[in-house]
C-alpha positions as a printed Julia matrix, in Angstrom:
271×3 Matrix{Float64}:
 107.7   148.37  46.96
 106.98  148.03  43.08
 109.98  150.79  43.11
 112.3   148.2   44.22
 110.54  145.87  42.16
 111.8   147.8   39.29
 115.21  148.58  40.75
 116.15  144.91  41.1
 114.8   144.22  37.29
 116.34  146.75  35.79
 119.73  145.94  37.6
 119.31  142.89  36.55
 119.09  143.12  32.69
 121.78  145.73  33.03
 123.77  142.99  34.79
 122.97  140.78  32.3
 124.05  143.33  29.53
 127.27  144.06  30.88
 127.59  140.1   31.17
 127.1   139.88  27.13
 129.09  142.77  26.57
 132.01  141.54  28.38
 132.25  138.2   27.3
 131.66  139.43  23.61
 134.97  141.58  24.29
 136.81  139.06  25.67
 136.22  136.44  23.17
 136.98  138.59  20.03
 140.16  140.19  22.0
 141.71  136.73  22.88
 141.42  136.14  19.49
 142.24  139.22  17.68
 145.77  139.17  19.61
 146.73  135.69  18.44
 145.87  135.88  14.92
 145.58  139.82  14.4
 142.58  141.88  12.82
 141.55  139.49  10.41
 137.93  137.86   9.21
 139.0   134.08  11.21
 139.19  135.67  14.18
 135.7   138.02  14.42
 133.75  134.57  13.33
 136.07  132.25  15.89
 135.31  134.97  18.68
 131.97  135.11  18.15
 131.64  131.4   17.75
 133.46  131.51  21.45
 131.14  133.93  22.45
 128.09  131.56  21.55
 129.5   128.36  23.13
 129.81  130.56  26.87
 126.15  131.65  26.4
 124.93  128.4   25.81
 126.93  127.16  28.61
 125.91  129.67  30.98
 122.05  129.34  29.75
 122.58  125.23  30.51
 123.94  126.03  33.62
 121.36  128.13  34.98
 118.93  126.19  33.78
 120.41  123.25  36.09
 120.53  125.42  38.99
 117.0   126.73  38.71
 115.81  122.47  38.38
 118.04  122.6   41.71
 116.42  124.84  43.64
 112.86  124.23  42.13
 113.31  120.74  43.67
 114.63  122.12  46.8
 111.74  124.58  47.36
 109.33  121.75  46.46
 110.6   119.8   48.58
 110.79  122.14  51.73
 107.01  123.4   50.74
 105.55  120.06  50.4
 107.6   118.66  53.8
 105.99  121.33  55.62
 102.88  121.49  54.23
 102.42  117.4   55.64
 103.93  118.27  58.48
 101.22  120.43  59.18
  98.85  117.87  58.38
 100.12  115.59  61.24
 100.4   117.8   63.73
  95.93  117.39  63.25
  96.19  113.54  62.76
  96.06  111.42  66.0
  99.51  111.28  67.58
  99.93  106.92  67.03
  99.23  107.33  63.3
 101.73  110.46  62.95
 104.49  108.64  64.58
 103.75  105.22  62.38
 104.01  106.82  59.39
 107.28  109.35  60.44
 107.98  105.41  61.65
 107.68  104.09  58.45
 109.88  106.71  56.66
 112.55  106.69  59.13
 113.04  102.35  59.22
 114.07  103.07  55.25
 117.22  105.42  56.45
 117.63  104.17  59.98
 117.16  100.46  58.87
 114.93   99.7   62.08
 112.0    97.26  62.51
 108.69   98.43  63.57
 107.39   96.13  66.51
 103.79   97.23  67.77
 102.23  100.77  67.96
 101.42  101.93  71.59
  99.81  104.92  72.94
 102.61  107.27  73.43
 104.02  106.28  70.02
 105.63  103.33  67.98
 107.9   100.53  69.61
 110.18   99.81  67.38
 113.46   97.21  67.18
 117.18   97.95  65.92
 119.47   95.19  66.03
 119.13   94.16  69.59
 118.1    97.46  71.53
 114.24   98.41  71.41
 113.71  102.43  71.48
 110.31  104.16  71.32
 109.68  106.33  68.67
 107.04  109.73  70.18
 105.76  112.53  67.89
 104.91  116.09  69.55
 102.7   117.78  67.91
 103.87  121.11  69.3
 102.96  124.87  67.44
 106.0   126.64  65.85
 106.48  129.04  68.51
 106.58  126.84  71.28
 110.15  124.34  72.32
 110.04  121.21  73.56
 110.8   121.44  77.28
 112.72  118.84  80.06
 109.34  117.72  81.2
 108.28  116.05  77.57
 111.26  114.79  77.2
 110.95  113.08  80.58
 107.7   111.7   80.12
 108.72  109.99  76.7
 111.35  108.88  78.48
 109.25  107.03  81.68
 106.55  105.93  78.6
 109.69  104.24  76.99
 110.36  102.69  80.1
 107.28  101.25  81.02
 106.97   99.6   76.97
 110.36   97.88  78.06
 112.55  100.38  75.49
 116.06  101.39  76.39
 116.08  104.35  74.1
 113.78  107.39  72.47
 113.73  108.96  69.39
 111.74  112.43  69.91
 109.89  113.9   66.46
 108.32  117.06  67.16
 106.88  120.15  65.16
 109.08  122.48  66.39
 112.62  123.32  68.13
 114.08  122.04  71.09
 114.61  124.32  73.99
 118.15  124.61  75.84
 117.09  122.91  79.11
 115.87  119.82  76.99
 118.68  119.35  75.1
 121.1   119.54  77.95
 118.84  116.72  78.97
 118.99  114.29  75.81
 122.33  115.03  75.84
 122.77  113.43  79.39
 120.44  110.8   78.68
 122.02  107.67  76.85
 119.58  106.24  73.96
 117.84  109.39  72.7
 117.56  111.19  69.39
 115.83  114.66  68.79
 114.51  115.25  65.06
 113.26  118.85  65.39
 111.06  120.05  62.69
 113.68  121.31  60.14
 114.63  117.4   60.46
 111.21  116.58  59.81
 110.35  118.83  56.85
 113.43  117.51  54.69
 112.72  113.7   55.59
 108.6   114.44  54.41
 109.75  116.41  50.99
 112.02  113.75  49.85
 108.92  111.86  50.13
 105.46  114.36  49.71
 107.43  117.51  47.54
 104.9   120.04  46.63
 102.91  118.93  43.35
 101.76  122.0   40.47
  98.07  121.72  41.99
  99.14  122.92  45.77
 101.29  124.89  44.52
  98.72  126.85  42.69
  96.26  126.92  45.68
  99.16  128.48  47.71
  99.54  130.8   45.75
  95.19  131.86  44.95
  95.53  131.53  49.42
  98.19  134.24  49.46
  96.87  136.43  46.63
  93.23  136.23  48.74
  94.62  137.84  51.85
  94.12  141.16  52.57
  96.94  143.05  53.26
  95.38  145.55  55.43
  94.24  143.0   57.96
  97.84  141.91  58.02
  99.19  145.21  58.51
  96.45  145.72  61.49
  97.13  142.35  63.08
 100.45  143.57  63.5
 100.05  147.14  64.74
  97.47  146.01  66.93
  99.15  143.49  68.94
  97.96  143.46  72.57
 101.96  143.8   73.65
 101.86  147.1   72.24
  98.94  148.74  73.94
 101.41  149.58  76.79
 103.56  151.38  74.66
 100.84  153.19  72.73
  99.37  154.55  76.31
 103.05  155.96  77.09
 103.39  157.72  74.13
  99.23  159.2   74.16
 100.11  160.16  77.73
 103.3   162.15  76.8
 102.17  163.43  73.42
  98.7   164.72  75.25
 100.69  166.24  78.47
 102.94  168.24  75.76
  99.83  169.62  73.93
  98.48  170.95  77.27
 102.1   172.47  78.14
 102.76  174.15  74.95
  98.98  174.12  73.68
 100.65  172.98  69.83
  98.03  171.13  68.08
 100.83  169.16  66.44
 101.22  167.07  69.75
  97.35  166.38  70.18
  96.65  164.71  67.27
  99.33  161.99  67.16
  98.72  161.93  71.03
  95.0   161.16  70.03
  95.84  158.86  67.74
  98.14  156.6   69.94
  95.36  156.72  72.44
  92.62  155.05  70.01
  95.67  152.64  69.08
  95.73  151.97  72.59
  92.0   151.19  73.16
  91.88  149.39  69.84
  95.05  146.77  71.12
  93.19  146.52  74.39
  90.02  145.3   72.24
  92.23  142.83  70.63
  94.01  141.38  74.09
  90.05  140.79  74.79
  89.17  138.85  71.63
């Protein structure tokens, strides 16, 4: 890895070099063929040659504030998000309430226990939050019970916020369904940045929470995955039946190996 590491720096200052380089070139040729070898045009060519660096070096420094923003932003929108996935599910949808009545101009009426009723112009719709893990999709069957709980609070529409993405079979049914909006959590992140972007301080404990992981235990959570231990016996079975055929040593080992891979995976299904 720190091989790349190096690759990628080094191309880059030689990118950077040939950038200079070039540019220096250019400036004191455009110059040099309209007035000829002379003193005026080295000095105007180089002056050139200063006003593109500082350009460039204003420019980059304006897309760097761009996408420092932008990562804060997306950091600190999921970072709360995360946070009210734990909260109780009325005060996560009042406050995604509250910051989506200053876009979606949209009064707030009464919070109930599936979410927040809430009034635009003259239609009421009822705002739910589902706190749902990343790897799951919301499903038909939460979007039909938002839809009954809107029904029995007297709301002709639903606006759906939930943690994560929306799968086919719900979507087909929102889209079916008159009234109802899906914010999936891509939606949700950019609306909480704009509003909780990461500050210096989280940013830093990110950062000491990263550096304190052990990258071992990663690399063993992921070899050891309890979907694997199938594939791990296969491979001990076939690597052990070709060491007794041809009685190589070269096939008992790794056969050996795959089989304590095996038995460790199987440990880990358990736990």
């Amino acid at each position: 890895m720190q091989e790349y590491l190096w690759k990628n720096a080094f191309r880059e200052r030689m990118d950077a070099l040939g950038f200079l380089m070039g540019t220096l070139v250019l400036c004191w040729g455009w110059f040099l063929l309209l007035w000829g070898f002379r003193v005026q045009s080295i000095l105007a060519g180089a002056a050139l040659w200063g006003m593109v660096l500082v350009i460039r070096r204003q420019g980059r420094e304006r897309r760097l504030a761009r996408k420092e923003k932008k990562l804060r932003r997306m950091i600190g929108g999921e970072m709360r998000l995360q946070e009210l996935v734990l909260l109780p599910v009325q005060r996560a949808a009042f406050e995604l309430a509250l910051l989506l009545s200053e876009k979606e101009l949209f009064l707030l009426e009464r919070i109930c226990e599936e979410g927040v009723l809430c009034r635009k112009e003259d239609s009421m719709f009822l705002l739910c939050f589902l706190p749902l893990p990343v790897q799951e999709k919301v499903k038909a069957r939460d979007v039909l019970q938002c839809r009954r709980a809107a029904r029995r609070e007297g709301a002709e529409g639903v606006w759906l916020c939930a943690s994560c993405a929306v799968s086919q079979e719900a979507e087909e049914q929102m889209d079916d369904a008159p009234g109802v909006r899906f914010f999936d959590r891509q939606a949700l992140i950019h609306l909480l940045g704009e509003v909780y972007p990461a500050t210096d301080g989280q940013l830093v404990e990110l950062g000491k929470k990263r550096k304190q992981k052990w990258p071992a235990a990663r690399v063993m959570k992921t070899v050891l995955r309890p979907e694997k231990a199938r594939r791990y016996a296969w491979y001990g079975l076939l690597l052990l039946g070709m060491y007794m055929l041809t009685g190589m040593v070269y096939y008992a080992v790794p056969g050996l190996v795959c089989a304590a891979l095996f038995a460790a995976s199987r440990c880990m299904a358990r736990q």
